[in-house]
C-alpha positions in Angstrom: -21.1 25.9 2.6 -20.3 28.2 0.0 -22.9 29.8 -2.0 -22.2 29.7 -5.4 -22.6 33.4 -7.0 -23.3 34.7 -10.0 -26.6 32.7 -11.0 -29.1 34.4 -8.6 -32.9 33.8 -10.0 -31.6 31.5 -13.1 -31.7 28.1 -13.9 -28.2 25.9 -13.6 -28.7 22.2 -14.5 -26.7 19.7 -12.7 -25.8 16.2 -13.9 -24.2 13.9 -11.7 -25.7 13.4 -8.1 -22.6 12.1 -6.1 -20.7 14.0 -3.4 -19.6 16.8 -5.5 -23.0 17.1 -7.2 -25.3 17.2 -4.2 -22.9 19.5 -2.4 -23.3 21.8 -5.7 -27.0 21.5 -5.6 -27.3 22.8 -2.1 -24.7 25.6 -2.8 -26.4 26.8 -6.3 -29.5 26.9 -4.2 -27.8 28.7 -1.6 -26.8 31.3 -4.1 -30.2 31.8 -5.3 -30.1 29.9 -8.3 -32.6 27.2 -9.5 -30.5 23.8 -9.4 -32.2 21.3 -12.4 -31.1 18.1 -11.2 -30.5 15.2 -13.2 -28.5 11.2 -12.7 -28.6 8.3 -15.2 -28.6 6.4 -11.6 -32.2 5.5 -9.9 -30.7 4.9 -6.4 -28.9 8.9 -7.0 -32.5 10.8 -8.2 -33.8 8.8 -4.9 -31.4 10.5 -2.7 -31.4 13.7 -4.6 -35.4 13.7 -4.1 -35.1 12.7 -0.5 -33.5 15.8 0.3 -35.9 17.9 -1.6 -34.5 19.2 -4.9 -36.7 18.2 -8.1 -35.0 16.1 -10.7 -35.5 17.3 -14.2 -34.7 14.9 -17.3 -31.8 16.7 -19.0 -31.4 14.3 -22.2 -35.1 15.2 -22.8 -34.7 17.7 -25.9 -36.3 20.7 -24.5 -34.2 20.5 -20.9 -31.8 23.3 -22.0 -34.8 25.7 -22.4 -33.6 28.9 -20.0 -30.4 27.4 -18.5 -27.4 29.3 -17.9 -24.8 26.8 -17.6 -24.4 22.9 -17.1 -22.4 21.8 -13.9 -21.5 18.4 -14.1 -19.6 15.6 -12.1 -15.9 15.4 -12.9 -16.4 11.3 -13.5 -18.1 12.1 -16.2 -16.7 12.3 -19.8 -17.2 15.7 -21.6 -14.3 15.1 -24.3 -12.8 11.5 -24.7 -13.6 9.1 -25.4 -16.9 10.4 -26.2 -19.0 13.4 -24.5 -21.7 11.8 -22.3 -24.7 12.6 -24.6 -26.2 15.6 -22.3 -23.0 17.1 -22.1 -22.6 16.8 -26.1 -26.4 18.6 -26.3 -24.8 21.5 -24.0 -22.3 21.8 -26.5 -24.0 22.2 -29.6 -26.3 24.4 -28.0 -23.8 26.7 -26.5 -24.3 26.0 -23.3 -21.3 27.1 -20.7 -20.3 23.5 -19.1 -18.4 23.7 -15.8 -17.7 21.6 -12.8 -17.8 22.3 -8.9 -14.4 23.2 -9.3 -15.0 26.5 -11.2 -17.4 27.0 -8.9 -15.7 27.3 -6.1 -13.1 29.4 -7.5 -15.5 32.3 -9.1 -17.4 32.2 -5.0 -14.9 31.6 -2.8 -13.8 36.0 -2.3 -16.0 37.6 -0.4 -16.7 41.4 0.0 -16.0 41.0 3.9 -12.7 40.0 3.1 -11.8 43.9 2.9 -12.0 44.1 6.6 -9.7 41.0 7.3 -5.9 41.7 8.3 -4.7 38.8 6.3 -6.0 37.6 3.5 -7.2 33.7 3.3 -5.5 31.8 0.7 -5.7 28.6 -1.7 -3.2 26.0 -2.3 -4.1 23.2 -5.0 -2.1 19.9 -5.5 -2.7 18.2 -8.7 -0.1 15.6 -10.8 -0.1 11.7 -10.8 0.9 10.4 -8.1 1.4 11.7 -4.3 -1.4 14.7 -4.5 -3.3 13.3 -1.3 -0.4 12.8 0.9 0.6 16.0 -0.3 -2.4 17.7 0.2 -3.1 16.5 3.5 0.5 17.2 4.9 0.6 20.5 3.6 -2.7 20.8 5.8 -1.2 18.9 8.8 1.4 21.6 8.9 -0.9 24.4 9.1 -2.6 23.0 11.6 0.9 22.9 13.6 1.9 25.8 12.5 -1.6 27.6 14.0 -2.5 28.6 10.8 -6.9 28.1 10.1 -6.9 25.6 7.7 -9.6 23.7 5.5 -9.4 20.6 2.9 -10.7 19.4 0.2 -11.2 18.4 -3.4 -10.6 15.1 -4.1 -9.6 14.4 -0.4 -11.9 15.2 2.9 -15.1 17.4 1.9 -16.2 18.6 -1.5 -15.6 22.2 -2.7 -18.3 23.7 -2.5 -19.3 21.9 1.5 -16.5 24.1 3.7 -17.2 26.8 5.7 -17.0 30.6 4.7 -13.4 32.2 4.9 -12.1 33.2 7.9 -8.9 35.9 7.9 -6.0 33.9 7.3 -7.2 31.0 6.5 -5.5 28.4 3.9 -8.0 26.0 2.3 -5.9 23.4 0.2 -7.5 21.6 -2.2 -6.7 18.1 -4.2 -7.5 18.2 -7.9 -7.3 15.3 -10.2 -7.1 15.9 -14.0 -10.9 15.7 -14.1 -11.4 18.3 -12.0 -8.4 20.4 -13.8 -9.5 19.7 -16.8 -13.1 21.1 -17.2 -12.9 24.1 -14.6 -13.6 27.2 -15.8 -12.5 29.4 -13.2 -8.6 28.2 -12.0 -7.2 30.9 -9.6 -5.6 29.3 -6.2 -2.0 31.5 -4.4 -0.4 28.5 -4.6 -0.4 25.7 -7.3 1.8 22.4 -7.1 2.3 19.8 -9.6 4.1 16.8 -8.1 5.1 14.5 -10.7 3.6 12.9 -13.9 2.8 9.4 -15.0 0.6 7.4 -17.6 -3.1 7.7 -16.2 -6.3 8.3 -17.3 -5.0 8.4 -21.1 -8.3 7.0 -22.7 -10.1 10.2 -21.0 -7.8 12.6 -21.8 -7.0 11.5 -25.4 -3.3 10.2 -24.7 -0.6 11.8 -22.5 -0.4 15.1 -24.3 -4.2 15.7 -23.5 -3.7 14.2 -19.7 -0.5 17.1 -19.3 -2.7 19.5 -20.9 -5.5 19.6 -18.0 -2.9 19.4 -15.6 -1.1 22.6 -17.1 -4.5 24.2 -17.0 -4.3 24.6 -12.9 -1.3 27.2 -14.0 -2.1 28.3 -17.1 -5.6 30.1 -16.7 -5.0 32.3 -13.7 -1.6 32.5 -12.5 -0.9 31.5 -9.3 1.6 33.9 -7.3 3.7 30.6 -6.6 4.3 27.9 -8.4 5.9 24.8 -7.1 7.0 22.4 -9.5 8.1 18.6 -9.9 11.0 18.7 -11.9 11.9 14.7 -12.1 10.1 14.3 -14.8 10.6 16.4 -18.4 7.2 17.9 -18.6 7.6 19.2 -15.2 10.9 21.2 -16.2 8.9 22.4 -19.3 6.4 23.5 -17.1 8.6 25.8 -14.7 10.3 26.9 -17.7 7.0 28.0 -19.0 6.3 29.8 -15.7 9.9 31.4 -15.0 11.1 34.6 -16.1 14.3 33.4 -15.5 17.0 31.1 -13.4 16.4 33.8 -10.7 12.9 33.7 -10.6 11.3 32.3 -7.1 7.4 32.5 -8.3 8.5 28.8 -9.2 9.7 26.8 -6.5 11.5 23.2 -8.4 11.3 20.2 -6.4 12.9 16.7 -6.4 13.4 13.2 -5.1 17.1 12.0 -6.0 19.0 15.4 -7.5 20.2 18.2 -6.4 18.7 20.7 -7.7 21.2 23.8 -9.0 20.8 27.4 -10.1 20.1 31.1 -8.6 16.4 30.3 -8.2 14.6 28.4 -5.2 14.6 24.5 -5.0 13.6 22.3 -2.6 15.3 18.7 -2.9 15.7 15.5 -1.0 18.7 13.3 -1.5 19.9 10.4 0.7 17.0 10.9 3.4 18.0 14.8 3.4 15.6 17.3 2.4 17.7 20.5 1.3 16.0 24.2 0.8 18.6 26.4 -1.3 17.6 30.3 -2.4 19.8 32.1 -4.5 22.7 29.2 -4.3 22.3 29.2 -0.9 21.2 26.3 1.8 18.9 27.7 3.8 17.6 25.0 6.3 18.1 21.2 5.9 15.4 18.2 7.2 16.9 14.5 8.1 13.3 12.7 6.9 15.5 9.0 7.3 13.3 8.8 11.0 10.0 10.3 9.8 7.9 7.8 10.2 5.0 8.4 8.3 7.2 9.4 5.3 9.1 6.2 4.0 10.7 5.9 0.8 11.6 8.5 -2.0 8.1 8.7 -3.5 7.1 10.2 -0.1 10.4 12.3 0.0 9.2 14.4 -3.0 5.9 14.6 -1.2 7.8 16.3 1.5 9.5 18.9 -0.6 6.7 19.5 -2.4 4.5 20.6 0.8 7.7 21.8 2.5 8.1 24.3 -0.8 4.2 25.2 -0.5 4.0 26.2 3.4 7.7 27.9 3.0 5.8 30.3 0.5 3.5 31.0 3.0 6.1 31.8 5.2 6.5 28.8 7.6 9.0 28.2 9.3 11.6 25.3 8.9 12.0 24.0 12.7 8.1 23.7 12.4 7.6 22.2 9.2 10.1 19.7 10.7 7.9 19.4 13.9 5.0 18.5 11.9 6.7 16.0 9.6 7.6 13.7 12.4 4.1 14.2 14.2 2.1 13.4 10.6 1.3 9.7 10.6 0.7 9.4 7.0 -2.5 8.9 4.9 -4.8 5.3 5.0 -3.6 2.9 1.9 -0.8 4.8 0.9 2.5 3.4 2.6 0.1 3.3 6.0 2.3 0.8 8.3 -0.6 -1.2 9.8 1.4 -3.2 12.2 4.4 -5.1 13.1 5.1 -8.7 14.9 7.9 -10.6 15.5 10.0 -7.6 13.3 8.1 -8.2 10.3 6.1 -4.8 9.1 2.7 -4.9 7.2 2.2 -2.0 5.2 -0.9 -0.7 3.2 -0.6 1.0 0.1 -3.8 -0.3 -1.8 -3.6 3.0 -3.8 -0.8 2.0 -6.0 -2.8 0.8 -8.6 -0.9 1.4 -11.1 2.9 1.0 -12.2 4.5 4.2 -11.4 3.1 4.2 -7.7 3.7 0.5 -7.4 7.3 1.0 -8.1 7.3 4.2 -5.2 6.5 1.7 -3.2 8.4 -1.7 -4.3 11.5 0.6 -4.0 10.6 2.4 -0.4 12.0 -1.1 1.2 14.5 -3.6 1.2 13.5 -6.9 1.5 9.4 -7.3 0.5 6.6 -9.9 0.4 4.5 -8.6 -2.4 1.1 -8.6 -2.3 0.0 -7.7 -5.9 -2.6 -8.3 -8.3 -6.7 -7.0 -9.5 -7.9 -5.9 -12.5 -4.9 -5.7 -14.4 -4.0 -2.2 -16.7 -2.5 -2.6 -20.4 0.9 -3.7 -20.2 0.2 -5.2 -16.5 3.8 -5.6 -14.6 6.1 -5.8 -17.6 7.1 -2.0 -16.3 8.0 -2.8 -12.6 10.5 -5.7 -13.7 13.4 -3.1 -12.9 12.6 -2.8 -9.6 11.5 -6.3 -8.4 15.5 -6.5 -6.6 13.9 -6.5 -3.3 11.3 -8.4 -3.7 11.7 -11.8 -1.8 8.2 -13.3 -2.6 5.3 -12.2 -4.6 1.9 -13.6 -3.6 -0.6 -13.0 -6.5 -4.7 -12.1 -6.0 -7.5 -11.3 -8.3 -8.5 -11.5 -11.9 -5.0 -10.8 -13.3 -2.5 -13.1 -10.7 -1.7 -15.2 -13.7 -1.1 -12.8 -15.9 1.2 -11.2 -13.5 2.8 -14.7 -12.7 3.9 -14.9 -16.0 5.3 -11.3 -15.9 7.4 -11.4 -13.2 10.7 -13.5 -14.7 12.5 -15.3 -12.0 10.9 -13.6 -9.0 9.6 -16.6 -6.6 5.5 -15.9 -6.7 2.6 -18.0 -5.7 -1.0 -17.6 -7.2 -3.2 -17.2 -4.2 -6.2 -15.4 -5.8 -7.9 -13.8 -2.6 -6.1 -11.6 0.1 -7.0 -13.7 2.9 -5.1 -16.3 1.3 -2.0 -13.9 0.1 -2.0 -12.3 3.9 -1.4 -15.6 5.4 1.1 -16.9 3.2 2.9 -14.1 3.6 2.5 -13.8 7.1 3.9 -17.5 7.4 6.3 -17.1 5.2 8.0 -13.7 7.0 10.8 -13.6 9.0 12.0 -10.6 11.0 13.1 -7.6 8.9 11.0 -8.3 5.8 8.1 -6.5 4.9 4.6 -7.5 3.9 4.0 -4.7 1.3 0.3 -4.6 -0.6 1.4 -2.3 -3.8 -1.6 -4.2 -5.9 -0.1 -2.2 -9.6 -4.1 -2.7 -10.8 -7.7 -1.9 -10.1 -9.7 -3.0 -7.8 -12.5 -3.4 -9.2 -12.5 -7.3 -10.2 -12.7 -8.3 -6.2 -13.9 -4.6 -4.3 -15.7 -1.7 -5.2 -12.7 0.7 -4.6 -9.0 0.6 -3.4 -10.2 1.7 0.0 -12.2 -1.5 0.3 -9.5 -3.4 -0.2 -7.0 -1.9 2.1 -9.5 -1.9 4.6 -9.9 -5.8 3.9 -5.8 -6.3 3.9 -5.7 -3.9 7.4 -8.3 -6.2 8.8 -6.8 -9.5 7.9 -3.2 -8.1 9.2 -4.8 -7.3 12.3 -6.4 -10.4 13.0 -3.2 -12.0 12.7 -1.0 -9.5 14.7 -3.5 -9.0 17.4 
């Protein structure tokens, strides 16, 4: 745990009793502070109470009395589309609102550190798509590499929940746009921004609000490197914000699909090659065509994005490679769950949107689609482009015919539930197709999270495959 500092003998109200709010809780209270805890939820205060903290009705008008700041979950809306109405009473009153996040980052330096021999660090991944197979590979190579390492965020444990420093050490953190967004404290080494995409626009007010809190992660503290998705246009703007020139290697640009030119340091992947050049130079080259747990371009620009992040650390090439072929990727993201009679069954229940559905539509060759849930505005009408290798779609949930009707003269059938759309699928196979679950939507209509339903897809697939 790490005690939060800077609140010792004052009140901190906490709304939101999830993972990241408990974990705050106990690490307020391990700083000395006293946590006022409060969740809309009945089943949350009951596990809050169970543990022994004392709930305290913050929408009650006199809740603010004494508090020093209001720490609340990221899930929750503080801006768009409207505040949650205890975090609009913190604002009027003057309250300072702040999440674990910022937590974290004005805690996480110790005074011991002065007697370590190598300072521990912080690398944070944030951007649309590919931040927790980023995240966690950048973490698997550490852990080759012998470096201490520790993860979390938005993947593995919360914040606030690791251990104490130790010299060296390299915690790397996930942080979504929520997280980003409200933190008041933003300081990591080492900041990446992958890629952007539509998401999340209704909470951050449209796509120039959802870039703005993921500029914020580079913006408010300055991170001694910067590495930087450059496929899109607001990721060149943003290392040309950052750069003091084409010289300049504080940014580190990255890419899936061009080569990347100039005096400055890159990090690209082209034809199944990963390229590192410094100064207009090739430095070391990866072949990722036979890395397993890697497939497809989407996870190519994964790879130069934590290959760029460990290299500033000063890792080694040979063993970045080393650790590329040993990482076996993350569950329900382009997770091969088995193969028989040459047909592959692949996961990737997390592309629930367009832009990831696409990564993954275009990671293979010839495809039995698996789509379909709570559909998002505009539905499929975006992936139309890259439906070339799609053999078969076989359509589930609430929005299967409204993806039927989007999908032009792709062969589909409606099957509505994924037992049904894993067996046709299966049947209809033959060896050197894959069955590919890319849902492009929500969940939510048949499961109570993506991870449910890859777990449902893995366990249907493996009933079948033996």
């Amino acid at each position: 745990m790490i005690p939060v500092r800077g609140y010792e003998g004052r009140k901190v109200a906490v709304l939101g009793l999830g993972r990241s709010g408990l974990a705050t809780a106990r690490a307020l209270a391990a700083g000395g502070a006293e946590a006022l805890l409060w969740d809309d939820s009945p089943e949350a205060r009951a596990k809050a109470e169970a543990e022994g903290f004392t709930l305290t009705d913050l929408t009650r008008a006199t809740a603010f009395e004494g508090v020093a700041a209001l720490i609340t979950s990221p899930g929750i809306p503080h801006l768009y589309p409207t505040p949650n109405k205890v975090i609009a009473r913190a604002l009027d009153l003057g309250v300072p609102v702040d999440n674990d996040i910022g937590l974290f980052f004005r805690s996480w330096a110790l005074p011991e550190w002065d007697n370590f021999d190598q300072m521990p660090k912080v690398v944070a991944v944030t951007g649309s798509n590919g931040k927790s197979t980023t995240t966690a590979l950048i973490h698997h190579i550490l852990k080759v590499a012998g470096r201490p390492t520790q993860m979390a965020g938005n993947i593995g444990r919360g914040v606030l929940d690791i251990d104490p420093a130790v010299a060296g050490e390299v915690v790397v953190l996930e942080l979504s746009s929520y997280q980003t967004d409200l933190a008041r404290a933003l300081t990591p080494d080492v900041a990446v921004f992958t890629n952007l995409s539509p998401d999340h626009l209704d909470r951050h007010g449209g796509m120039g609000g959802y870039f703005a809190a993921k500029r914020r992660l580079f913006a408010e503290g300055g991170p001694d490197r910067a590495v930087i998705g450059v496929d899109e246009v607001e990721g060149r703007y943003l290392a040309n914000q950052l750069s003091e020139g084409p010289g300049d290697d504080r940014v580190i640009r990255i890419s899936s699909g061009q080569k990347l030119e100039g005096a400055g340091w890159s990090v690209f992947a082209r034809k199944g090659f990963l390229s590192e050049y410094r100064r207009g130079k090739q430095i070391a080259s990866i072949d990722l065509r036979e890395v397993s747990g890697l497939p497809g371009a989407h996870n190519h620009q994964n790879a130069c994005a934590a290959y760029a992040a460990v290299r500033s650390l000063g890792v080694a090439p040979k063993l970045i490679e080393q650790a590329f072929h040993s990482f076996e990727g993350l569950p329900h993201r382009s997770q091969l769950i088995g193969e028989r009679g040459g047909v592959r069954f692949v996961n990737d229940s997390k592309a629930t949107n367009v832009d990831s559905a696409a990564k993954a539509l275009q990671a293979f060759s010839r495809i039995r689609w698996i789509a379909g849930g709570l559909g998002k505005e505009g539905g499929i009408v975006g992936l139309v482009p890259d439906l070339g290798a799609v053999v078969k779609a076989y359509l589930i949930g609430h929005s299967a015919r409204d993806f039927a009707l989007q999908l032009g003269d792709t062969p589909h059938e409606i099957c509505e539930t994924m037992e049904r759309a894993v067996a046709r699928a299966a049947e209809e196979a033959v060896a050197g197709e894959v069955v590919l679950l890319a849902p492009a939507a929500a969940s939510f209509d048949q499961y109570p999270n993506f991870e449910k339903r890859g777990e449902d897809f893995t366990a249907r697939v493996k009933a079948l495959i033996g």
